[in-house]
C-alpha positions as CSV (number, residue, x, y, z in Angstrom):
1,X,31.0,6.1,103.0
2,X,27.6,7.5,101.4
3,X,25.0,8.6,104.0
4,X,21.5,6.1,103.5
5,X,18.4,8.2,103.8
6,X,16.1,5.5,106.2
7,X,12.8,5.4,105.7
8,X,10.1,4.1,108.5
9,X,6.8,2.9,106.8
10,X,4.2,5.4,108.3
11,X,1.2,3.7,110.3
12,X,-2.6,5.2,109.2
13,X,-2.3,7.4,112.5
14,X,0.7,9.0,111.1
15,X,-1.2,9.4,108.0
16,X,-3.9,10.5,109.2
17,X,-2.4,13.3,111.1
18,X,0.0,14.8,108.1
19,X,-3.4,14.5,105.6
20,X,-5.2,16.5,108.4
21,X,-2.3,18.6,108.8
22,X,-1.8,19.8,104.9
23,X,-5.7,20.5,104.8
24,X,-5.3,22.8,107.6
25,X,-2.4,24.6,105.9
26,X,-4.1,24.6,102.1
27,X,-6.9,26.0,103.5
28,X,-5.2,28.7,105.4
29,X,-3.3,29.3,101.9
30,X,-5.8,29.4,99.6
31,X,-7.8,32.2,102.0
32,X,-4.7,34.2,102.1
33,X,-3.8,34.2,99.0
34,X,-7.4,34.2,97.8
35,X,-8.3,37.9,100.1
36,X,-11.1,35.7,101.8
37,X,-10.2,37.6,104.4
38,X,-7.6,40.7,105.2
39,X,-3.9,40.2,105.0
40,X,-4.1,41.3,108.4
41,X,-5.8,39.0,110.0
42,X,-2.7,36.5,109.3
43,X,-0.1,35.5,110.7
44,X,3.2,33.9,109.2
45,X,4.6,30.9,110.0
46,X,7.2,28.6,109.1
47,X,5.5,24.9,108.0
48,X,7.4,22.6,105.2
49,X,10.5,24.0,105.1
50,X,8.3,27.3,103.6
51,X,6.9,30.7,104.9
52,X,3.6,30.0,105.3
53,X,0.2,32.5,106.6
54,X,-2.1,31.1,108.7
55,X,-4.9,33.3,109.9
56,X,-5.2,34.7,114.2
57,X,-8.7,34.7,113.8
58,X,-10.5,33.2,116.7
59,X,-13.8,32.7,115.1
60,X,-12.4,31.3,111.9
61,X,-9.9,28.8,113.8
62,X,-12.6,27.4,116.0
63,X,-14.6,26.5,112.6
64,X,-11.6,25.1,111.2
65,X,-10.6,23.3,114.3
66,X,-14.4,21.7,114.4
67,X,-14.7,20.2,110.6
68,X,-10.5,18.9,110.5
69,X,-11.3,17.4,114.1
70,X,-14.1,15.6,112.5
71,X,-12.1,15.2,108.9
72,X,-9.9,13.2,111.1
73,X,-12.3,10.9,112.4
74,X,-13.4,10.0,108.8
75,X,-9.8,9.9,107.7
76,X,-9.4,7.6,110.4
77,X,-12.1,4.9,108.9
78,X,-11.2,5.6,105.3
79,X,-14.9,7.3,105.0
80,X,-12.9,10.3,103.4
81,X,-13.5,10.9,100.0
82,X,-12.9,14.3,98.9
83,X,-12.5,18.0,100.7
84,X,-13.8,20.7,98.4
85,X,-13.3,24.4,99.8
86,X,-16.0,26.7,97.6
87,X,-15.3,30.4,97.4
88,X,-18.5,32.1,96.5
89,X,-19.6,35.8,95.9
90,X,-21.4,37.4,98.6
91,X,-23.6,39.8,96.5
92,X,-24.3,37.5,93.8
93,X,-24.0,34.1,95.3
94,X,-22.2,32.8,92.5
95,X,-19.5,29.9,92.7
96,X,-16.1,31.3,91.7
97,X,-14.1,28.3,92.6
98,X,-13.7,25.0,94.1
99,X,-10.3,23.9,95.4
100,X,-10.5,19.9,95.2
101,X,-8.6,17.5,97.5
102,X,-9.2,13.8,96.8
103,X,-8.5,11.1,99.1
104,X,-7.4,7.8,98.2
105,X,-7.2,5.4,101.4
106,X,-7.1,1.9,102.2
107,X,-10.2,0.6,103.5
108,X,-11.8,0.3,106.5
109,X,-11.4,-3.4,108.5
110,X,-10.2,-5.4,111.3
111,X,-7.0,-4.3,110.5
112,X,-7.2,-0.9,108.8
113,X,-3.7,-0.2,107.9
114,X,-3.7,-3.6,105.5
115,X,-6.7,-4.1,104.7
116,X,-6.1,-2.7,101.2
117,X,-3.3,-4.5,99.0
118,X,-2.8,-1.4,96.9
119,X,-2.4,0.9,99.4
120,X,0.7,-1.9,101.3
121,X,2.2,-2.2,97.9
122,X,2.9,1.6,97.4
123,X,6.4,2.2,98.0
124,X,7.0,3.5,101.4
125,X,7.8,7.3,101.4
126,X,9.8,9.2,104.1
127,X,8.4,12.1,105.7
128,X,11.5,14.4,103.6
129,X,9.8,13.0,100.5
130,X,6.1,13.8,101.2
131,X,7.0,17.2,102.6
132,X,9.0,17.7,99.3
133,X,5.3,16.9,97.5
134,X,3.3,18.9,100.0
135,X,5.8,22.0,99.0
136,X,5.0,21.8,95.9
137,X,1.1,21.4,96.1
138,X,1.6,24.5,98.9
139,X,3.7,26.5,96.1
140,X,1.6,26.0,93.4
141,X,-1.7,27.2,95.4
142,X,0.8,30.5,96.5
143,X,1.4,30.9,92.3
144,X,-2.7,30.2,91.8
145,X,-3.0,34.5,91.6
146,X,-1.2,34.2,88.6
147,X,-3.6,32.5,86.7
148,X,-7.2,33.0,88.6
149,X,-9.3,35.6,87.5
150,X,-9.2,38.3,90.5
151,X,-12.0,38.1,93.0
152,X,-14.1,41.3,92.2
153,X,-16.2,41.4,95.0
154,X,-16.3,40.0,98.5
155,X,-16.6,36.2,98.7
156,X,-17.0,33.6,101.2
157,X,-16.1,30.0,101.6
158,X,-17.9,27.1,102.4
159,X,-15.9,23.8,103.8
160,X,-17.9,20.5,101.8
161,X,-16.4,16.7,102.6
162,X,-17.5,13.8,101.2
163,X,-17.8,10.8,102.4
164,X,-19.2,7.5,102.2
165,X,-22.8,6.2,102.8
166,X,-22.0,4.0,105.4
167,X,-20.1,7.0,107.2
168,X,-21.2,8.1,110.5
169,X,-22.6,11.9,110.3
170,X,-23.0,14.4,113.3
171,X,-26.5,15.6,113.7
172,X,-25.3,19.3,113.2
173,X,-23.1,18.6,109.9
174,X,-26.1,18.4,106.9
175,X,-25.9,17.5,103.3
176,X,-25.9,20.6,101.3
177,X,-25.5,21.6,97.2
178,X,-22.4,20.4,95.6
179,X,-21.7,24.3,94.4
180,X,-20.5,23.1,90.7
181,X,-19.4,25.8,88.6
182,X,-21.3,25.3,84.8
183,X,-18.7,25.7,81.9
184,X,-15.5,26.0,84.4
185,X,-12.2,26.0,83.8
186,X,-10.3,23.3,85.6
187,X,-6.9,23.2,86.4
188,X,-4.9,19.6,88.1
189,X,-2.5,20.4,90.8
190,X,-0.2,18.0,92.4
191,X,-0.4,15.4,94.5
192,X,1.6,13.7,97.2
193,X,1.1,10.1,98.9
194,X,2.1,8.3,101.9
195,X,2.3,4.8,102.1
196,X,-1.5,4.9,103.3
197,X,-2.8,7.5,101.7
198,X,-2.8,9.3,98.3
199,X,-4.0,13.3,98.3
200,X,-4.6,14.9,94.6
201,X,-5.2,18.6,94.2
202,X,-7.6,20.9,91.9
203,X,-8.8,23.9,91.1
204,X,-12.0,24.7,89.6
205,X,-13.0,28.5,88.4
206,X,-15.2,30.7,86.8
207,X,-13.9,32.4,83.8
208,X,-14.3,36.5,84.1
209,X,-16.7,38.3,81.7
């Protein structure tokens, strides 16, 4: 008799904590395999069934640690619209590229979780199946040196979300410039969903000269 594959419809908790999750791996990804900062200052680990870098610095994990804690919070209400991490050169202060992660959510209610009829009429997907799409997001931001320019000089990165207007903002958070890139080239990654909420991936960049 054929082994089923079960699958258990994931509540907006669970969703909230894999969405939260993958950001915190993507951006770990796209530093390392960016040279944000040395190779290192990272570490490897094993995350989605891959071999995955994540960096052991203090300073940078306490940042992260403070905007995903209050990514969740938003993700939590639906205020989440988009995370954009924005790799900029140092000298010149230029915008090389803006990694994009949408978020698609139900909406905000009583009842969270159902408030949105779209969002309870996507198919339920089982955690092998949305780690099957985050792998492939993850692997495609890993195969991203193949095709971006090379970083010339020494960049930074800058962590923007938006959100809502009705979205409840900490005092220290501030709203700042969106960092566009004029005549980029952009390039659409993949996506994966759970039954609550729907991530898609990009890559903006500025052509070299």
């Amino acid at each position: 008799m054929a082994a089923q594959e079960t699958t258990a419809t994931i509540s907006l908790s669970g969703s909230v904590d894999l969405v939260q999750e993958f950001f915190e791996y993507a951006i770990n990804s796209i530093l390392y395999q960016r040279g944000i900062y040395p190779p290192e200052e990272f570490k490897r680990v094993a995350k989605y069934g891959l071999s995955m870098m994540v960096s052991n610095d203090d300073g940078l994990q306490k940042y992260l640690r403070q905007i995903l804690s209050q990514l969740k919070t938003w993700l939590d209400t639906g205020e989440v619209q988009r995370l954009v991490v924005v790799v900029t050169g140092v000298e010149t202060g230029t915008t090389l590229e803006r990694w994009v992660f949408g978020v698609n959510a139900c909406a905000p209610g009583d009842d969270a979780e159902n408030s949105d009829p779209a969002a309870a009429a996507r198919p339920a997907a089982s955690v092998k199946e949305i780690t099957k799409q985050i792998q492939a997001i993850i692997r495609q931001i890993t195969a991203s040196v193949t095709f971006l320019p090379l970083l010339e000089e020494a960049c930074a990165f800058d962590l923007l979300v938006y959100t809502r207007k009705r979205a409840q903002v900490p005092g220290e958070w501030e709203d700042t410039d969106p960092q566009y890139i004029a005549d980029g080239t952009d390039v659409k990654l993949r996506s994966f969903t759970t039954s609550v909420h729907t991530v898609d991936a990009a890559v903006s960049y500025k052509e070299s000269e």
